[in-house]
N, CA, C and O atoms as a MOPAC input file, in Angstrom:
PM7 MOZYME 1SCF
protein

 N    -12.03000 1    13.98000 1   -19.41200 1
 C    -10.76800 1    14.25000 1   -18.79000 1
 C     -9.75300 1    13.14300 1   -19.10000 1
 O     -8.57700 1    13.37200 1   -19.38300 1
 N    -10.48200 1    11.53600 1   -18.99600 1
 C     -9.01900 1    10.83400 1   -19.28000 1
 C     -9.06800 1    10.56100 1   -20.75100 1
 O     -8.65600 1     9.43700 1   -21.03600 1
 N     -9.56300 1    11.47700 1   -22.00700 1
 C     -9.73600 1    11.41500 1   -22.99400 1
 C     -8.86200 1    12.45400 1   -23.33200 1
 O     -8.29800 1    12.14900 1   -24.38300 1
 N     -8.55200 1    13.37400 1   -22.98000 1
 C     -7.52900 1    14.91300 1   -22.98900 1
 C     -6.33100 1    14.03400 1   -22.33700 1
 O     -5.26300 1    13.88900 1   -22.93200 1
 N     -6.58400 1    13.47700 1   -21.10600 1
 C     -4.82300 1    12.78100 1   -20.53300 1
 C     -4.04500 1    12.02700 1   -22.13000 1
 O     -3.08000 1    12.29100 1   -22.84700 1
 N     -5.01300 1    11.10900 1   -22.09800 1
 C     -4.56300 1    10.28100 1   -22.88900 1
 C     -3.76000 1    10.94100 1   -24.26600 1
 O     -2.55500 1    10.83500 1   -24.49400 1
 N     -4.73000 1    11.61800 1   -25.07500 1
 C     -4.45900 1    12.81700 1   -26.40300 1
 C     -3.07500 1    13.86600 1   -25.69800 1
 O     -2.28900 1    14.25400 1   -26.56400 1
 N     -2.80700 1    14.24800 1   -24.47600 1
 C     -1.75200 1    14.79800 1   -24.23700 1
 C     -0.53000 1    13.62200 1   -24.33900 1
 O      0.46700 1    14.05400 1   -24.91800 1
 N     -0.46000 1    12.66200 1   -24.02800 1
 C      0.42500 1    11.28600 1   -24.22500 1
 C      0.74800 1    11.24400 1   -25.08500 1
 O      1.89500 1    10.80700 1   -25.17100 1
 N     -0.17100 1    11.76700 1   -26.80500 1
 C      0.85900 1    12.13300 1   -27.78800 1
 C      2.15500 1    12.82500 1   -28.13100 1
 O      2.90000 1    12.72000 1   -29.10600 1
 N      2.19000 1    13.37300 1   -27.32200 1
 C      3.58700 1    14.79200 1   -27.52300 1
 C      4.28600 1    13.76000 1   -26.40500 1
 O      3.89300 1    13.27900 1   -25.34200 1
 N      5.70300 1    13.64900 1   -27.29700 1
 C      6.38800 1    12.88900 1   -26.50100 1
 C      7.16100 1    13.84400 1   -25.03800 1
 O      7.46200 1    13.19900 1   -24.03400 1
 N      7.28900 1    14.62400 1   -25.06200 1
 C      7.56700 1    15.52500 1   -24.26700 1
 C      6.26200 1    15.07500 1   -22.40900 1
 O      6.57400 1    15.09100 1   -21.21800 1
 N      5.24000 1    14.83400 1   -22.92900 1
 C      4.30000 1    14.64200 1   -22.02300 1
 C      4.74900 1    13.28700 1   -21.17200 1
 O      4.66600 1    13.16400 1   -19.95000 1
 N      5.35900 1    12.06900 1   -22.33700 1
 C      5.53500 1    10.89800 1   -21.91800 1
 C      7.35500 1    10.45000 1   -21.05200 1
 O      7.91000 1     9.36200 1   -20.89600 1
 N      7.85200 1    12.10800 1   -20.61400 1
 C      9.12500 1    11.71300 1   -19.62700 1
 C      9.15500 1    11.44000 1   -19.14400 1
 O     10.24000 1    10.85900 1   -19.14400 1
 N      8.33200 1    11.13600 1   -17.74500 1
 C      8.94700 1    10.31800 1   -16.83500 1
 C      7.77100 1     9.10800 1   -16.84800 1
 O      6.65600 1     9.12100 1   -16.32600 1
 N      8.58200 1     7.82800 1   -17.81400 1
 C      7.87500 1     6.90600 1   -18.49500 1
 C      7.33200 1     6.24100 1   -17.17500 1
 O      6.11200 1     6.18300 1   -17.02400 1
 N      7.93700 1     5.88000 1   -16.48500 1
 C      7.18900 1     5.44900 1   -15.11800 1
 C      5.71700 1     6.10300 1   -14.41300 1
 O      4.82500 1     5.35000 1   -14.02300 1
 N      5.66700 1     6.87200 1   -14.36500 1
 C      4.35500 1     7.74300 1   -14.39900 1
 C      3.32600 1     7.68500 1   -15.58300 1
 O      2.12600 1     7.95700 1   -15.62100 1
 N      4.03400 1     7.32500 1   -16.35200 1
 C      2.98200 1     7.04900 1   -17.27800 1
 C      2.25600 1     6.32400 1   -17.48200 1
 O      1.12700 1     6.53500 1   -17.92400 1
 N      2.92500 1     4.90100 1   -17.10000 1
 C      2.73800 1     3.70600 1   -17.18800 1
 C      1.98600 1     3.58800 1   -16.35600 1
 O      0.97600 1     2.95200 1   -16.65700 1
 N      2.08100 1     4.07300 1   -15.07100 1
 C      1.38500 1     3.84000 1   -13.99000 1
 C     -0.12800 1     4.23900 1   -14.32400 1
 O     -1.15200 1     3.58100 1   -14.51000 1
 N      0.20300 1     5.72900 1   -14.31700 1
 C     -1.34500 1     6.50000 1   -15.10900 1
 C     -1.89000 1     5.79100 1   -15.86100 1
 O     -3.10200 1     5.93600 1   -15.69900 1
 N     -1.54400 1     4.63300 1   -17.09400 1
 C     -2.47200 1     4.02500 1   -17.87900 1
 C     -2.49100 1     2.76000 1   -17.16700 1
 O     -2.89100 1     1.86900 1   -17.91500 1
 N     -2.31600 1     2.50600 1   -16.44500 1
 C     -2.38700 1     1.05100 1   -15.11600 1
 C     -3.89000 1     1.68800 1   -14.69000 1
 O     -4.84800 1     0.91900 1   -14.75400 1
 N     -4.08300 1     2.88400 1   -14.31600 1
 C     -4.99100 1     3.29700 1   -13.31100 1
 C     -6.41500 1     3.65600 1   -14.39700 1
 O     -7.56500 1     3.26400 1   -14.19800 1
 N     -6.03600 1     4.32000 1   -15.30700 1
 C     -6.70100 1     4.33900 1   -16.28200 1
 C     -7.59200 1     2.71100 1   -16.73800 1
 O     -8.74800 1     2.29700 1   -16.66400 1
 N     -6.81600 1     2.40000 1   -17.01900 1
 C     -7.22100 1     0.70600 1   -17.66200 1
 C     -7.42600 1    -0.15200 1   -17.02800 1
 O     -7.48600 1    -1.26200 1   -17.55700 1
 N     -7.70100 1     0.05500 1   -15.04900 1
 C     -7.92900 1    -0.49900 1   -14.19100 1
 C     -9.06900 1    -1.67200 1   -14.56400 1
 O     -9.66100 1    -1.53200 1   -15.63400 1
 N     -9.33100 1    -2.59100 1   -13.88900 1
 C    -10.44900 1    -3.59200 1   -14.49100 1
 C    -11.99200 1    -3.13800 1   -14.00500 1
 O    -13.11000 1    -3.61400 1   -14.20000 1
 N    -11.48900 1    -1.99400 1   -13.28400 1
 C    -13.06900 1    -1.63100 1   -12.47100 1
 C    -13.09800 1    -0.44500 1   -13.03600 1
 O    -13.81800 1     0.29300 1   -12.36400 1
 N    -12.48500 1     0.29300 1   -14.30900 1
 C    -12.67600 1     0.90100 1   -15.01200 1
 C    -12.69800 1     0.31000 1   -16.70400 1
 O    -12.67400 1     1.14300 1   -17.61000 1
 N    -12.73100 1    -0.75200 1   -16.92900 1
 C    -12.90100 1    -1.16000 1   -17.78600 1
 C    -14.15900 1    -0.50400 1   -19.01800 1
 O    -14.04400 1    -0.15500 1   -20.19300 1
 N    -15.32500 1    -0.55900 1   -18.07400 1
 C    -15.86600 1     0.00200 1   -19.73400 1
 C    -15.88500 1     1.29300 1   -19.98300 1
 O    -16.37300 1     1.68900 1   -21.04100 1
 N    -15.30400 1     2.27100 1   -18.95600 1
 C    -15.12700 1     3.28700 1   -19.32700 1
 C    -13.94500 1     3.61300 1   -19.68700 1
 O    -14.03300 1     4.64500 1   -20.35300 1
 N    -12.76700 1     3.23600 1   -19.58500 1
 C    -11.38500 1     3.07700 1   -20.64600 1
 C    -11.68400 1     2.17000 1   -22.28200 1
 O    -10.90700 1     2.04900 1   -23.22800 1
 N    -12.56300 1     1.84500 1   -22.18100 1
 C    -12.92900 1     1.03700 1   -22.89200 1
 C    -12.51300 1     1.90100 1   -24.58200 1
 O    -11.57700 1     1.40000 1   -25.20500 1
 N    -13.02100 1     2.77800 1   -25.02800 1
 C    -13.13200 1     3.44900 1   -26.24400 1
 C    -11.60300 1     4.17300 1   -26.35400 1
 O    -11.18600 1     4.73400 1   -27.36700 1
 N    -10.87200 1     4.03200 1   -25.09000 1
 C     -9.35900 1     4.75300 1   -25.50300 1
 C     -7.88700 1     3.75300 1   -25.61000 1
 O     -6.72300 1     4.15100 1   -25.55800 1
 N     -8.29600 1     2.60300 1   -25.74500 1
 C     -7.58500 1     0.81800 1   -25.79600 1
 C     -7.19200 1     1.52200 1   -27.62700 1
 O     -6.11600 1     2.02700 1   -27.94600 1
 N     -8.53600 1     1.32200 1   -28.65000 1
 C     -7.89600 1     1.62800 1   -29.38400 1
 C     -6.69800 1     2.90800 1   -29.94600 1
 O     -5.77200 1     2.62000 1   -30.70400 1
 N     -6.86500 1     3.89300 1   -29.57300 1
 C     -6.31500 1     5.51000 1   -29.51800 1
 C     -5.12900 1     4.99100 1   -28.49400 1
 O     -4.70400 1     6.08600 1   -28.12500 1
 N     -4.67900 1     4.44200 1   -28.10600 1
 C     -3.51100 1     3.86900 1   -27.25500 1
 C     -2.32500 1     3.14500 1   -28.55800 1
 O     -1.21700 1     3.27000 1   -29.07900 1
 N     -3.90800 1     2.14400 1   -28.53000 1
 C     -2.48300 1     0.87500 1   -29.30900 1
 C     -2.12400 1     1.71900 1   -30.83700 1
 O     -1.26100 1     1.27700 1   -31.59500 1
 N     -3.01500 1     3.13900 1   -31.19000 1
 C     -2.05800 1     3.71100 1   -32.66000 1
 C     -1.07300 1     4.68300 1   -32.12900 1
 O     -0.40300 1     5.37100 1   -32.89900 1
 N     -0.97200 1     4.75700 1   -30.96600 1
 C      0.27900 1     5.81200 1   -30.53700 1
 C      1.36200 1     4.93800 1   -29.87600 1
 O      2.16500 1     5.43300 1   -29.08500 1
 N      1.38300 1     3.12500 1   -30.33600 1
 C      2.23900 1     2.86500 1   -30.02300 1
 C      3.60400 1     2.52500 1   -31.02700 1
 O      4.66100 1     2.03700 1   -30.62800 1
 N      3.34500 1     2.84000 1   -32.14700 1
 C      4.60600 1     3.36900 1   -33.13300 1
 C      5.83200 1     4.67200 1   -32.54200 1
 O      7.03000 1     4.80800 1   -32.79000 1
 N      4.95300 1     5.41300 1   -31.74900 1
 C      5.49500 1     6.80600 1   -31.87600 1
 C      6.07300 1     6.59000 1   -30.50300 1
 O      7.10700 1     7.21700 1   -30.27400 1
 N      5.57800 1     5.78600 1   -29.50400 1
 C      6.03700 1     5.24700 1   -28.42800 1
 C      7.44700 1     4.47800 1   -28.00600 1
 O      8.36600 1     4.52800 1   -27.18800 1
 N      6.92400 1     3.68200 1   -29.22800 1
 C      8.65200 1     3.22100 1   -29.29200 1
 C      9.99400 1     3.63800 1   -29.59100 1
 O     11.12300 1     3.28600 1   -29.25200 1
 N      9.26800 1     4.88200 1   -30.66200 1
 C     10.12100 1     5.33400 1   -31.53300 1
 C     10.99000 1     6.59800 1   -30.49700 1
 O     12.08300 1     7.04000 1   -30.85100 1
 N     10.05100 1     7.21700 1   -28.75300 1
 C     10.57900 1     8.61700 1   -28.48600 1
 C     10.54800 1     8.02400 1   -27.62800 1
 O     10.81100 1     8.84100 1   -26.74600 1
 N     10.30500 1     6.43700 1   -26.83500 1
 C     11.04500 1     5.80400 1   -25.15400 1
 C     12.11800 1     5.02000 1   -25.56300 1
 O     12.62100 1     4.72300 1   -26.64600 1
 N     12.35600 1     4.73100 1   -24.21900 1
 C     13.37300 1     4.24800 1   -23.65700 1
 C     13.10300 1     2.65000 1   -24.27200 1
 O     12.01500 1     2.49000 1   -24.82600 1
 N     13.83900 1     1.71000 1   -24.21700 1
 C     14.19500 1     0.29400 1   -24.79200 1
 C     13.13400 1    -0.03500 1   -24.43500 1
 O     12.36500 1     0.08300 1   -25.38900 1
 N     12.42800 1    -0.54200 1   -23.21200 1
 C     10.83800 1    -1.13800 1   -22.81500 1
 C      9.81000 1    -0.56500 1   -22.72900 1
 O      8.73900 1    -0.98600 1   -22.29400 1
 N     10.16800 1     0.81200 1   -23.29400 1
 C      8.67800 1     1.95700 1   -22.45600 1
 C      7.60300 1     0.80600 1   -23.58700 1
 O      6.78100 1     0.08300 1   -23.02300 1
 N      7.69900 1     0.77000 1   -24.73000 1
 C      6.38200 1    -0.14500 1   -25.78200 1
 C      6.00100 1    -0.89400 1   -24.57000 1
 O      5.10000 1    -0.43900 1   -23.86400 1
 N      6.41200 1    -1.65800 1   -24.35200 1
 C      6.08400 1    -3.28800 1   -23.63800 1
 C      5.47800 1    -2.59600 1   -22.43500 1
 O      4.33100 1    -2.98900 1   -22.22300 1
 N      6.10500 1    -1.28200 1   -21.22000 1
 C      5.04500 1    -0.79500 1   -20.36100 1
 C      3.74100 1    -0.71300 1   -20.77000 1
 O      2.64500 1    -1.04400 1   -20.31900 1
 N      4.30000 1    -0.01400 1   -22.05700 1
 C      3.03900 1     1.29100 1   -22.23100 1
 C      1.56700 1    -0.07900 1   -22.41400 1
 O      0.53900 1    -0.14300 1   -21.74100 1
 N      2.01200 1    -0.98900 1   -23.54700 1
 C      1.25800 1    -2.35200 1   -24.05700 1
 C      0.83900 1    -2.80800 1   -22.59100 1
 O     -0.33000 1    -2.54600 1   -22.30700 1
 N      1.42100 1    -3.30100 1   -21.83500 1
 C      1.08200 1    -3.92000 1   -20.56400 1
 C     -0.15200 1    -3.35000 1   -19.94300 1
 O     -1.11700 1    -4.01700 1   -19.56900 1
 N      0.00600 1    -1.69900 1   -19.85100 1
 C     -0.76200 1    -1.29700 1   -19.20900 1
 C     -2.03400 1    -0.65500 1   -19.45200 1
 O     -2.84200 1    -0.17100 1   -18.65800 1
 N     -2.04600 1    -0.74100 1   -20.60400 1
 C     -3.30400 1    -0.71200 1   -21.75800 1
 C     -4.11000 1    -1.88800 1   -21.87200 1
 O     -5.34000 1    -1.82300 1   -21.88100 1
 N     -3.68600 1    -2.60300 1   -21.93100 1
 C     -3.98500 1    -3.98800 1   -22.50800 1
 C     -4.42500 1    -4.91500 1   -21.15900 1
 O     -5.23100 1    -5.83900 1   -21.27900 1
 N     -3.77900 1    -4.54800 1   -19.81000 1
 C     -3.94000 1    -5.93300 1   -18.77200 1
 C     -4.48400 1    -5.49000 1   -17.79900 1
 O     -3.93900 1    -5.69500 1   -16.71400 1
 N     -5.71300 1    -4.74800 1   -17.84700 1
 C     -6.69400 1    -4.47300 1   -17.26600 1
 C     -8.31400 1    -5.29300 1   -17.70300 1
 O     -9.24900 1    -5.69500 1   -17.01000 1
 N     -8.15700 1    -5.28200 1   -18.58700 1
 C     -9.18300 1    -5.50200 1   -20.16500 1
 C     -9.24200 1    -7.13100 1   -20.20000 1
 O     -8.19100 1    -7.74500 1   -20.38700 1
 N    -10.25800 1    -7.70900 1   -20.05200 1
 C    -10.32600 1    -9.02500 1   -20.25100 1
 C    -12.22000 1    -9.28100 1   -20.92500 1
 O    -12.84700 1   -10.31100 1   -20.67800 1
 N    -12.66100 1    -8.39400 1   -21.55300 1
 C    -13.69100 1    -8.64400 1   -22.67600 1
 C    -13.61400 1    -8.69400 1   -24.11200 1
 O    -12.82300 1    -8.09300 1   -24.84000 1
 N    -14.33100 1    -9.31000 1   -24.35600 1
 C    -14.18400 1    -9.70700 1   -25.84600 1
 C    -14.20400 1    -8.92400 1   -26.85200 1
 O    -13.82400 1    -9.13300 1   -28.00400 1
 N    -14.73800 1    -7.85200 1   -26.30500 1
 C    -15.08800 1    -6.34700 1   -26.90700 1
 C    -13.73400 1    -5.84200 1   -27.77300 1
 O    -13.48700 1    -5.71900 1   -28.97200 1
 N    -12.70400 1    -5.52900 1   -26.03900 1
 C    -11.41600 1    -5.44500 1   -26.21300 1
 C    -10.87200 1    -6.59600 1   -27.22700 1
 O    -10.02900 1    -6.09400 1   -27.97100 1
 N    -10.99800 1    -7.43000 1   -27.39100 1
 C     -9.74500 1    -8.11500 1   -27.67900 1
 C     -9.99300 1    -8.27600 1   -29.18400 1
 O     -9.14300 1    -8.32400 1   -30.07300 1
 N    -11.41900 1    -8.35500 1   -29.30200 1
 C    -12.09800 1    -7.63900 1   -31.27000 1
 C    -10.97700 1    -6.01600 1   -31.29500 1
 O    -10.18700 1    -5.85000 1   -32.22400 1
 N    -11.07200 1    -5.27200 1   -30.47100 1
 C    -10.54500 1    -3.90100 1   -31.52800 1
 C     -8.97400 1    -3.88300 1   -31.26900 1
 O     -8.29900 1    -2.95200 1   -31.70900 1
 N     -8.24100 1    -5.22500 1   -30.34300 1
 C     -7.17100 1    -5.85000 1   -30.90400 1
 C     -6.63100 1    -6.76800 1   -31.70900 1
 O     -5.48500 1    -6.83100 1   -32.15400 1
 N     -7.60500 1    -7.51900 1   -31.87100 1
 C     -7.24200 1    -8.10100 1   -33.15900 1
 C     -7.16300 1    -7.38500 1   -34.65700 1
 O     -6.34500 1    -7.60000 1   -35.55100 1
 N     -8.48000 1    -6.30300 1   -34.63200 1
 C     -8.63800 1    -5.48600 1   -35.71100 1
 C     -7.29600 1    -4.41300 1   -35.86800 1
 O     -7.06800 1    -4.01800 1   -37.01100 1
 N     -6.52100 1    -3.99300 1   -34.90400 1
 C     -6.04700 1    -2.83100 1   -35.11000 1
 C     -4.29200 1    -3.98300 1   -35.47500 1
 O     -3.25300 1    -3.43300 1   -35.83800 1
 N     -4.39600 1    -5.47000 1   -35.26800 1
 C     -2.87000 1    -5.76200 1   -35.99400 1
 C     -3.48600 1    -6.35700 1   -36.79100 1
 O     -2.71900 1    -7.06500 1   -37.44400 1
 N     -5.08700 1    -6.50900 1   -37.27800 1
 C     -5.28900 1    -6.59600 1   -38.77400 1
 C     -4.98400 1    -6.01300 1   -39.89900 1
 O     -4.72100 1    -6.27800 1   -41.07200 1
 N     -5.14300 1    -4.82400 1   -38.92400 1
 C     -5.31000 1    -3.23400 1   -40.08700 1
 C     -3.39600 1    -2.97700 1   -40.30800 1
 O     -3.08500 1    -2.30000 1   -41.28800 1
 N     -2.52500 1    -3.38000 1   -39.63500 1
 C     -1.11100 1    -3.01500 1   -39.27000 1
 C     -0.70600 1    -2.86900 1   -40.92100 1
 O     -0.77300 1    -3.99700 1   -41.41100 1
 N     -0.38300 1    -2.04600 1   -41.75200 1
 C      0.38800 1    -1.59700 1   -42.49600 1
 C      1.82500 1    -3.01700 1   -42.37800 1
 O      2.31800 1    -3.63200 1   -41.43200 1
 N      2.09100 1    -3.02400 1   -44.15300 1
 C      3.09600 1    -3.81600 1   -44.26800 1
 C      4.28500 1    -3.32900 1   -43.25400 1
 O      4.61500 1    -3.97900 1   -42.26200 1
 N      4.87500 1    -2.09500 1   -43.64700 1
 C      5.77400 1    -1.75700 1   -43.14900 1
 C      6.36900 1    -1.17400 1   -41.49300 1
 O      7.35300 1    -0.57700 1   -41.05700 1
 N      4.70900 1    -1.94800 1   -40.79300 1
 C      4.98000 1    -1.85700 1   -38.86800 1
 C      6.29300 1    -2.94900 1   -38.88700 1
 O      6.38300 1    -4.11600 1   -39.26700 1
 N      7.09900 1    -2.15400 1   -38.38900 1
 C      7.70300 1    -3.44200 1   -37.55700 1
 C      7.62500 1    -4.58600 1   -36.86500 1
 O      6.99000 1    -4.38100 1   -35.83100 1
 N      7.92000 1    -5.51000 1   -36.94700 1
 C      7.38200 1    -7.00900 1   -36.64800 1
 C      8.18200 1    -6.96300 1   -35.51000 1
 O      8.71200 1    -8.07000 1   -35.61300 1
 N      8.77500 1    -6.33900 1   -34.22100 1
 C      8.99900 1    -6.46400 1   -33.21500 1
 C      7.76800 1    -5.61200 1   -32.72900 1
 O      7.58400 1    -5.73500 1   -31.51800 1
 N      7.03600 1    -4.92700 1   -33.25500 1
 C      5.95600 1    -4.49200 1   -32.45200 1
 C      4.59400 1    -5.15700 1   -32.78000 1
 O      3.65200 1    -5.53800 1   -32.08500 1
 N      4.74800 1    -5.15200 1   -33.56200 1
 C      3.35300 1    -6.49100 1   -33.93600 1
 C      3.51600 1    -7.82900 1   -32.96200 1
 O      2.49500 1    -8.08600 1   -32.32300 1
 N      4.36800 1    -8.50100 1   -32.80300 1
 C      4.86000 1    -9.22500 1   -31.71000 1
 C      4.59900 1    -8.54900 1   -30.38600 1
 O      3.71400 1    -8.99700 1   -29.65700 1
 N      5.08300 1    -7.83500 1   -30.14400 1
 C      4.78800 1    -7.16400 1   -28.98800 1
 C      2.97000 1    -7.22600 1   -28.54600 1
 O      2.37700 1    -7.69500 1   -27.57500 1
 N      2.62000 1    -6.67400 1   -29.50200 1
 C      1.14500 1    -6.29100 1   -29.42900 1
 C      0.46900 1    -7.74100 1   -29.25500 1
 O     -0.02600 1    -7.92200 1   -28.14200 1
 N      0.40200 1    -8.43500 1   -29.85300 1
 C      0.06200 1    -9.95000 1   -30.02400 1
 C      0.66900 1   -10.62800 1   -28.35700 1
 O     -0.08500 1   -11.36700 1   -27.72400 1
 N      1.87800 1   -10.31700 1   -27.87600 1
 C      2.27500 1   -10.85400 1   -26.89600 1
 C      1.48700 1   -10.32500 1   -25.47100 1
 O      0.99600 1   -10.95600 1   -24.53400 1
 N      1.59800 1    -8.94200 1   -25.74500 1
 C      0.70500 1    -8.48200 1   -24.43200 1
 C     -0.79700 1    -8.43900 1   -24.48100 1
 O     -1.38400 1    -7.74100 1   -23.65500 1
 N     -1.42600 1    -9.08000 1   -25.31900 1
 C     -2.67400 1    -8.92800 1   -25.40100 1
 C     -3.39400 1   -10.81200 1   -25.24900 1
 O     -4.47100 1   -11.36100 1   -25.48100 1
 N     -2.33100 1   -11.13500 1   -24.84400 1
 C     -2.34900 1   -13.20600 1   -25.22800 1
 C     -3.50100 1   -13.32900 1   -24.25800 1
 O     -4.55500 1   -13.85200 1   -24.61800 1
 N     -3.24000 1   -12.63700 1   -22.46100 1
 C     -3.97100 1   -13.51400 1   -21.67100 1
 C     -5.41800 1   -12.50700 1   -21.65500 1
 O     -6.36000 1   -12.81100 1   -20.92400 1
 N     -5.45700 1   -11.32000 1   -22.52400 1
 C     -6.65100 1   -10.58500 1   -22.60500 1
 C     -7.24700 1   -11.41400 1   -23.98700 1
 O     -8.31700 1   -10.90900 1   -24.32800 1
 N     -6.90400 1   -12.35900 1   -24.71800 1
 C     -7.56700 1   -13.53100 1   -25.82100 1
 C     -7.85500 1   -14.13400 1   -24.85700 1
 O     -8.86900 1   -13.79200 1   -24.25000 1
 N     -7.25300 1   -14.97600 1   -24.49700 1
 C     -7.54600 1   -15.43400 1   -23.74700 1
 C     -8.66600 1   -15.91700 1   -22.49900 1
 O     -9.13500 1   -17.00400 1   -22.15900 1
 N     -8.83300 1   -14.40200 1   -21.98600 1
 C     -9.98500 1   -14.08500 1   -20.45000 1
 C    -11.14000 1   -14.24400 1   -21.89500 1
 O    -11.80300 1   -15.27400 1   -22.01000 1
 N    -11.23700 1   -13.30200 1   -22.74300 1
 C    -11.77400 1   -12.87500 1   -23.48100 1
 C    -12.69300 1   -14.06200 1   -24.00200 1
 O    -13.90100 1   -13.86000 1   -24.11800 1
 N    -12.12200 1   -15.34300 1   -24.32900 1
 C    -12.91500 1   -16.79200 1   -24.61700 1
 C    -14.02800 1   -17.09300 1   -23.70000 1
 O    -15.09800 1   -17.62000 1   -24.00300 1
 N    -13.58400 1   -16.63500 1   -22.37300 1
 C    -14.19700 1   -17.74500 1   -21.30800 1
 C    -15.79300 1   -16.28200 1   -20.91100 1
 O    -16.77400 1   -16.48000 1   -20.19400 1
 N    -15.49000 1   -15.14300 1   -21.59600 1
 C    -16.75500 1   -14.33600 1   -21.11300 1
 C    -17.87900 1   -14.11800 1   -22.25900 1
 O    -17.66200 1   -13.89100 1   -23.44900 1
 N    -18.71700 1   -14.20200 1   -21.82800 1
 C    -19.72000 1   -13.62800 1   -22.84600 1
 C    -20.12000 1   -12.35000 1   -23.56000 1
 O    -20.80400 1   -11.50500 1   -22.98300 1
 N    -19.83300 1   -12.24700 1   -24.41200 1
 C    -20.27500 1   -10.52000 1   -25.45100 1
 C    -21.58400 1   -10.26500 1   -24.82500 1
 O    -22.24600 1    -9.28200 1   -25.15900 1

């Protein structure tokens, strides 16, 4: 079910009232849902091109926030480093920044726990 939520979040039409959304992936990516959000962190951070491109000026930085700051294992922060490894020359470097910025204190937690 939050594998269909999420895959509906593609159609930007789904993602209007960005506040609700945000929230929904707050609740989703909760820390006491962590390993079971766990496998949809990555499938998030590649729909955040298309995110930026059909919100509003901050919806990225929600949407990043609330994906990302639930998550404080190392697990996570490997298939973030990998996915602005993998970033194509031509991502925009305000979102690569972005991504790198909201993911600092999930490096971070991520040091001090054990795999």
């Amino acid at each position: 079910m939050r594998e269909r939520w999420l895959r509906q979040l593609s159609e930007p039409a789904n993602r209007r009232h960005e506040v609700w959304v945000a929230e929904g992936l707050r609740w989703l990516h909760h820390p006491l849902r962590g390993a079971s959000s766990a496998p949809l962190v990555a499938p998030a951070l590649a729909m955040v091109l298309t995110v930026n491109r059909s919100g509003n000026l901050f919806f990225d930085t929600a949407w990043l926030g609330a994906v990302l700051g639930g998550h404080s294992s190392p697990a996570i922060a490997q298939v973030v480093q990998q996915f602005v490894a993998q970033l194509p020359p031509g991502y925009p470097p305000r979102l690569r920044a972005l991504v790198l910025q909201r993911s600092d204190l999930l490096a971070r937690a991520a040091r001090f726990k054990p795999s």
